[in-house]
N, C-alpha and C positions, 0 to 999 in steps of 0.2 A: 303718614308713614310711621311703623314701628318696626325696628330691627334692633339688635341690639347683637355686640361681639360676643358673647356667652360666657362672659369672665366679668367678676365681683371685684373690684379696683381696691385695695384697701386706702381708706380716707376717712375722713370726719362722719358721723354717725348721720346727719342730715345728705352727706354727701352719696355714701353707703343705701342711703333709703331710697335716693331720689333712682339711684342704680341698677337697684333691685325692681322696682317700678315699674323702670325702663324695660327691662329684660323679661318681667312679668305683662307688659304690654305688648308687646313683642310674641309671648309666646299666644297672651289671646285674641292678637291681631293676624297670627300663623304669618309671623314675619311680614305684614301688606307692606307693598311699594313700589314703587315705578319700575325698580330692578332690581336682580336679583339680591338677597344676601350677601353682606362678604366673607364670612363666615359661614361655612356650607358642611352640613355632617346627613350620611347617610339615613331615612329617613324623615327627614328635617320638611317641615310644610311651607311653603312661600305664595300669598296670596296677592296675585299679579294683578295691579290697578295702573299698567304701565300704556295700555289706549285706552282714551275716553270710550266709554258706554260697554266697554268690552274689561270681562274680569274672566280668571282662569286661577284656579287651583293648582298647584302644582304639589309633588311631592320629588325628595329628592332620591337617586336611583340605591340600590344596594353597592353598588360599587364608588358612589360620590363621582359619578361624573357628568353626568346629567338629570335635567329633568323629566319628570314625566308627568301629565297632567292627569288631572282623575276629577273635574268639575270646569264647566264654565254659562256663563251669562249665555251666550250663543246659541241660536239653535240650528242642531245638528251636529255641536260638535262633539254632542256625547250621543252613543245610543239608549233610548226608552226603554224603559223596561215592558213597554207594551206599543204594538202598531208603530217601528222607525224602520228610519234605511239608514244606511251604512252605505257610505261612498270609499273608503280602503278595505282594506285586506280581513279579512278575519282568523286570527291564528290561536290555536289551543292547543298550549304548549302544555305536556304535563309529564311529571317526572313517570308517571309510568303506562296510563293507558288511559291516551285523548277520548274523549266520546261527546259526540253532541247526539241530544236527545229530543225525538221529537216525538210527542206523548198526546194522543188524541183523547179525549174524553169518553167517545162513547165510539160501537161498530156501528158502520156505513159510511164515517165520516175518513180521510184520506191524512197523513202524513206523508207530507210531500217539500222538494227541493226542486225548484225552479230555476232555467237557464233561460234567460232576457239578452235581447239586442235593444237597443233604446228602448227601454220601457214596453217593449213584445215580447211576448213567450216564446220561445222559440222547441223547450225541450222540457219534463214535468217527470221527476224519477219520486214513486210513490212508494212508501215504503211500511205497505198497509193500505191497501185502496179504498173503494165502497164499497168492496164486494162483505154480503154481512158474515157476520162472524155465527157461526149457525152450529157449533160445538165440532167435535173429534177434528180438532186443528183450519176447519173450512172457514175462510173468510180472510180480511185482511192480506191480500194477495200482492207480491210485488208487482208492476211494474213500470214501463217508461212508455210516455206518450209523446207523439210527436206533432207540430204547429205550424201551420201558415207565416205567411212572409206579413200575412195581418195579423198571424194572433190568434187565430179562429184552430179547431182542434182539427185534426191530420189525421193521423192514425194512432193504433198503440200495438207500436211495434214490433213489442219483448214482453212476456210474460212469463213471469214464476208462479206456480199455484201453492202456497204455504201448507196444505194438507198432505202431496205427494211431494213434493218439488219438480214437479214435470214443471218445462221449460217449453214455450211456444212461443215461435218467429213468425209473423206476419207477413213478412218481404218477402220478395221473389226472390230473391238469394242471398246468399251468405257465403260472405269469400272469407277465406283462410289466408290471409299472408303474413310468410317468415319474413321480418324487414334484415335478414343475416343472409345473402347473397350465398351461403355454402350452406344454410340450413333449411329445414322440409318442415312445410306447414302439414300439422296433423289434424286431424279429427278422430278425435279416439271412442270408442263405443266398447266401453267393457262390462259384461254382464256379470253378474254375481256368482250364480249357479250351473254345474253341470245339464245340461237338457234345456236350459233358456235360451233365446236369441238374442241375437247383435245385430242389429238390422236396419236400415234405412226404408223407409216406405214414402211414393209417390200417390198422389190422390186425386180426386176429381169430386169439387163438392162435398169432400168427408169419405168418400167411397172408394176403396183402395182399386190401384191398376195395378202398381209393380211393388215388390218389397225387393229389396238386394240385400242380404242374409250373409253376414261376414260371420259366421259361426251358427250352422243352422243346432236345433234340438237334437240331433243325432247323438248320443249320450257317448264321453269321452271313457275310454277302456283301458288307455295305455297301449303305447305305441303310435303315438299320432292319431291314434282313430278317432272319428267323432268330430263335433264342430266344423261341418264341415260348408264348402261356401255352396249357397244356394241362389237360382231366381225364383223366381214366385211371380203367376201373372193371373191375373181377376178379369172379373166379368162386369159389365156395367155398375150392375146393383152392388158389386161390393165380396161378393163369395169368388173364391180360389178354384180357377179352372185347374191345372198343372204348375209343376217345375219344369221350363225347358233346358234349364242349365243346372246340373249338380257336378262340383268340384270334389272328391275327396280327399281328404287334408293329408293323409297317410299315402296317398298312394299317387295325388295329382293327377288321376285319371279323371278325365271328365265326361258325362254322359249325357247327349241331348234327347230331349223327349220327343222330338220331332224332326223333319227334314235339314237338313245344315244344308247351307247355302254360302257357297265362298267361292274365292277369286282362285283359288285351288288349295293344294295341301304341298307343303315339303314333307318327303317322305329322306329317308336315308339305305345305306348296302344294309340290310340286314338288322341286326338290332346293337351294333357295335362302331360300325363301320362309319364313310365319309357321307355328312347329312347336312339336309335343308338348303342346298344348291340350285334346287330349281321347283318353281311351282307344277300341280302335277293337277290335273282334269280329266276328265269324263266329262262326255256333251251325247245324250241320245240326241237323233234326229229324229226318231219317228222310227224309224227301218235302220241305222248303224248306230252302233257304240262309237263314238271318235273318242282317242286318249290325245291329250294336247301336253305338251311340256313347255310351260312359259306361254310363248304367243304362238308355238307350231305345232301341227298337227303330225304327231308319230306314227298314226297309223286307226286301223279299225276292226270294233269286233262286230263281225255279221253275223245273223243267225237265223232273223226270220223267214217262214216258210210255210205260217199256217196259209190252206188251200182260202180261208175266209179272207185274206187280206188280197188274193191276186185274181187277175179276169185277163182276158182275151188267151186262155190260156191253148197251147199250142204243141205238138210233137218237137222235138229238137228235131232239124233238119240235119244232114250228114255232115259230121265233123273231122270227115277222116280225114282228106286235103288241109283244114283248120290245125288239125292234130298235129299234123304232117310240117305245116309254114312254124309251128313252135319252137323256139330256142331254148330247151334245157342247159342252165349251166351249173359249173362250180366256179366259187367266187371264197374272198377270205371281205369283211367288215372294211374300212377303213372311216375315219375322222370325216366329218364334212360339216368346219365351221365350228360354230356352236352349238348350233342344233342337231348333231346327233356326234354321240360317240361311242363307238362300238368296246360290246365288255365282252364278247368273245372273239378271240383271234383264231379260232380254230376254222378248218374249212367247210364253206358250205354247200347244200344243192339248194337250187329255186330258179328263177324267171327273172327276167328287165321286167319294171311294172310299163313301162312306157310301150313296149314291145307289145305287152298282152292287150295292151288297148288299142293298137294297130291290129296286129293278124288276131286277136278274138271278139273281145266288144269293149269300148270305152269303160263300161261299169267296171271290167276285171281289176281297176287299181284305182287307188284314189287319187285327188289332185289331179297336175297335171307337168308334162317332163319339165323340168328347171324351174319351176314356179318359185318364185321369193319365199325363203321362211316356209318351205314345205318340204317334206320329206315323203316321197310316195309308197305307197304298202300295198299290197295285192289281196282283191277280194276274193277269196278261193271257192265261192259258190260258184260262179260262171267257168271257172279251170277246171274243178270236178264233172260241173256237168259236160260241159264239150269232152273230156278225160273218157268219163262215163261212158257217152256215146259213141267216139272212136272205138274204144273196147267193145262196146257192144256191136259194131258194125266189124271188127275184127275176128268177133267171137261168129259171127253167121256165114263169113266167108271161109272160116275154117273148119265148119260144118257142114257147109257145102263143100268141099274139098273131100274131108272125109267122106260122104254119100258116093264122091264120084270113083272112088279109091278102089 
């Protein structure tokens, strides 16, 4: 043991030498001993011989209050300056900008930071890969790969290409979440230039099916014009059939390139008025127009009457007696339910539809009387023609009349 208090005693000159000695023993023994110093200043060295077979350096801290070690006999308890592991922490603290560096020798070879579960790889962030480094910024590529529950290589999930910085996802998805209950997970796509796209594209083997264009090339003018939202739909091989859907930005009108297909449309009075209350349809049958509102049928537009679509065709037998059993009325609208609400209260003329299918023919209206969720409407082909024919059997008897006059 050499330590010594770091104070020169004044005394007899042998006494004075032997002290000096001591304290020069001391400093070239870095104070060794079973325990600490008692005597302790910031900087100060203490060479710990305090367990058999085991020694440790120590140094004293900047603040004088403890120790910190910076050598020992043990291995492992320091780390190598070449091939060791480290069982704590590793912190690089620095007064202005930490950086650890990890500096490969030559391209193809990988600068990489590895994540272990017991001594398995689990996750491998490369920071510079193998890809070779072949001039105008190519090569040396980020990214992260991913491992087996043995260790064995998984995928590589994330890539950065160090030439563009184009970024590729491997996974089948990629979620966005805000962990802020009132905040909105984004995915932001902002293009640089007027006339460039913003755009999301779907693929098949590398070969585009859909792109969804949040600001297509449409070139911006002023006034909202331009950029405006587009779909985009491809062919097997990869080339651009059509846009079925273009948004524009300025005006929110939208235009389909093809047939739309929907559960109906909310319409509203006018272009100012009370809107989007009830879903509103069209349904051909084949031979009527049906207009549906919601789940009921309002009514129908007839029309057809090319001679190609009809056979067994026949003279109208006489409908003057027919003509004759007809109830013409005037009526005024009223409410019935929900499904129909009348917008004119003014008076009107027309027919019972349920009547016309009694004394003319079943066809003359549609549905049937009191049916649930139907409101019946009158087919006016069959009312003209019986109309027609009365008149025309009116008009022969009045011409016989006149002959016999």
């Amino acid at each position: 043991m050499a330590q010594h208090d770091q104070v020169i005693d004044n005394a007899p000159g042998a006494t004075v030498r032997a002290d000096i000695n001591s304290a020069l023993a001391a400093v070239f023994s870095c104070s060794s001993g079973a325990v600490e110093p008692t005597v302790k200043v910031p900087g100060q060295l203490w060479f710990d011989t305090g367990t058999p077979g085991t020694t440790k350096l120590w140094v004293r801290n900047q603040g004088n209050t403890a120790w910190d070690a910076i050598a020992s006999n043990v291995t492992g308890s320091f780390v190598a300056k070449t091939g060791d592991t480290m069982t704590g922490t590793l912190e690089i603290d620095s007064a202005s900008t930490p950086v650890l560096i990890l500096d490969k020798s030559a391209s193809g070879q990988t600068n990489r930071i590895e994540g272990q579960t017991n001594n398995s790889i689990r996750w491998r962030m490369n920071l510079g890969n193998t890809t070779s480094e072949g001039g105008s910024n190519t090569g040396s590529d980020f990214s992260l790969n991913s491992f087996t529950d043995a260790g064995a290589s998984l995928d590589t999930p994330f890539t950065i290409t160090r030439a563009t910085g184009n970024a590729l996802f491997s996974g089948a998805q990629i979620s966005l979440v805000n962990p802020n209950a009132s905040g909105s997970a984004t995915l932001l796509l902002g293009k640089i230039a007027n006339g460039n796209l913003a755009q999301v594209k779907g693929q098949v083997g590398g070969n585009s099916r859909w792109d969804v264009i949040l600001g297509n090339i449409t070139t911006e003018t002023g006034g909202n014009v331009g950029s405006d939202f587009q779909i985009a739909r491809y062919a097997d091989a990869g080339t651009i059939i059509d846009s079925p859907l273009i948004i524009e930005r300025s005006t929110g009108i939208p235009t389909f390139a093809k047939t739309l297909r929907a559960n109906g449309y909310a319409a509203r009075q006018g272009t100012s008025g009370a809107s989007y209350g009830n879903a509103v349809n069209f349904w051909w049958t084949g031979t009527i127009l049906q207009c549906w509102i919601d789940g009921t049928q309002q009514g129908t537009f007839t029309g057809t009457s090319d001679y190609r679509v009809k056979k067994d065709v026949k003279p109208l037998e006489s409908m003057w007696e027919t003509v004759l059993g007809l109830n013409p009325i005037s009526f005024q609208w009223k409410a019935h339910g929900e499904i129909f609400k009348p917008t004119d209260e003014g008076r009107q003329m027309g027919f019972v539809a349920h009547e016309l299918q009694k004394d003319l023919l079943p066809s003359a209206a549609s549905g049937k009387k009191d049916e649930p969720n139907m409101i019946q409407s009158i087919n006016l082909g069959p009312v003209v023609a019986a109309l027609t024919k009365a008149l025309q059997e009116a008009m022969l008897r009045i011409e016989a009349l006149e002959k016999n006059m």
